[in-house]
N, C-alpha and C positions, 0 to 999 in steps of 0.2 A: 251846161244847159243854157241856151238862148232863152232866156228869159220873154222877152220878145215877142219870139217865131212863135207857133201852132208847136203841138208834138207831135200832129203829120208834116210840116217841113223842118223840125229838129230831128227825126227819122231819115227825111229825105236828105239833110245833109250830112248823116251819117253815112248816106252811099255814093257819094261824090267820090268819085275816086279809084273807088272798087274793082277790082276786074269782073268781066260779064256785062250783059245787058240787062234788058226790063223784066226778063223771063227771071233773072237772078235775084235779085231786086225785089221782086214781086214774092220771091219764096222765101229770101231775107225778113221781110216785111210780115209773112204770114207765119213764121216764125218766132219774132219779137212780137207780137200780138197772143200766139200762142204760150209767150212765157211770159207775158206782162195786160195781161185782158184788157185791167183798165186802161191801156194807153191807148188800145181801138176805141173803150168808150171818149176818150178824150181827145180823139185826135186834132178836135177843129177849137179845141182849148189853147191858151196862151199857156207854155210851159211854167211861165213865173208865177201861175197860179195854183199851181201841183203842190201838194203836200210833199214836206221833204222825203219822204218815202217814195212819192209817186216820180220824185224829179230824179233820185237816186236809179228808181226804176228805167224811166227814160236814157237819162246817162248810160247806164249798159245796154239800152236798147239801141240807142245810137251807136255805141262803138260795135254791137253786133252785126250792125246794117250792112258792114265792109266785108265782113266774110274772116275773121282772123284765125288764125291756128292757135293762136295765143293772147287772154286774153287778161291785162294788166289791174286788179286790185286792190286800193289802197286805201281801208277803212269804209268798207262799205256799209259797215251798219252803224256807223258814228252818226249819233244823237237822235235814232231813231228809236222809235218804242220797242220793245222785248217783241212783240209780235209782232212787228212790220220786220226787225231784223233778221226774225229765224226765216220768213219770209222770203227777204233775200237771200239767203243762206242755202234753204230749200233751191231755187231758181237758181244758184253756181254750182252748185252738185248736182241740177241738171243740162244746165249748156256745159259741166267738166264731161256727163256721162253721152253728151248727143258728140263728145268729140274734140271739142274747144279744148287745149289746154288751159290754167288757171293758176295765177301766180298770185296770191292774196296774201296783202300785209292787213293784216286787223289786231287790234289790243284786247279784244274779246273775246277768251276762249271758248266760249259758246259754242262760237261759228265755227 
């Protein structure tokens, strides 16, 4: 996470690169909004100020931006609360079921 940036230009530089255009882009976007709500309410927020949960969120919000087949996990619900992580958890078993594959290292069986 860019600390820094907004969550609408830490999104937007998750689609740098992408193949498609705006139209793409645009449905990427409504998308990660659709599976992350709060990061539409926060879009003109500075990411470094997101609670570790919200910036975990973002983080897979931006690597969704790109469009990937496959989608790289590695301890996503590290040091987050029991209910922001099932949360997460919830939200990868649903970008596994919209299609994305899902390669997830975690130490918490939980998930």
């Amino acid at each position: 996470v860019f600390a820094r940036m907004t969550v609408a230009d830490n999104l937007r530089a998750g689609a740098l690169g992408a193949r498609g255009g705006r139209k793409e882009t645009g449905a990427a976007l409504a998308r990660v909004h659709e599976l992350f709500p709060v990061l539409a309410d926060r879009a003109h927020q500075r990411a470094g100020l997101l609670s570790g949960g919200e910036q975990q969120m973002l983080a897979m919000g931006r690597a969704l931006m790109a469009g990937p087949r496959l989608l790289l996990l590695d301890e996503p619900s590290l040091g987050l609360a029991p209910l922001m992580a099932a949360r997460i958890a919830e939200t990868v078993q649903e970008i596994n079921a919209g299609g994305t594959s899902v390669m997830l290292v975690e130490q918490n069986a939980a998930i």
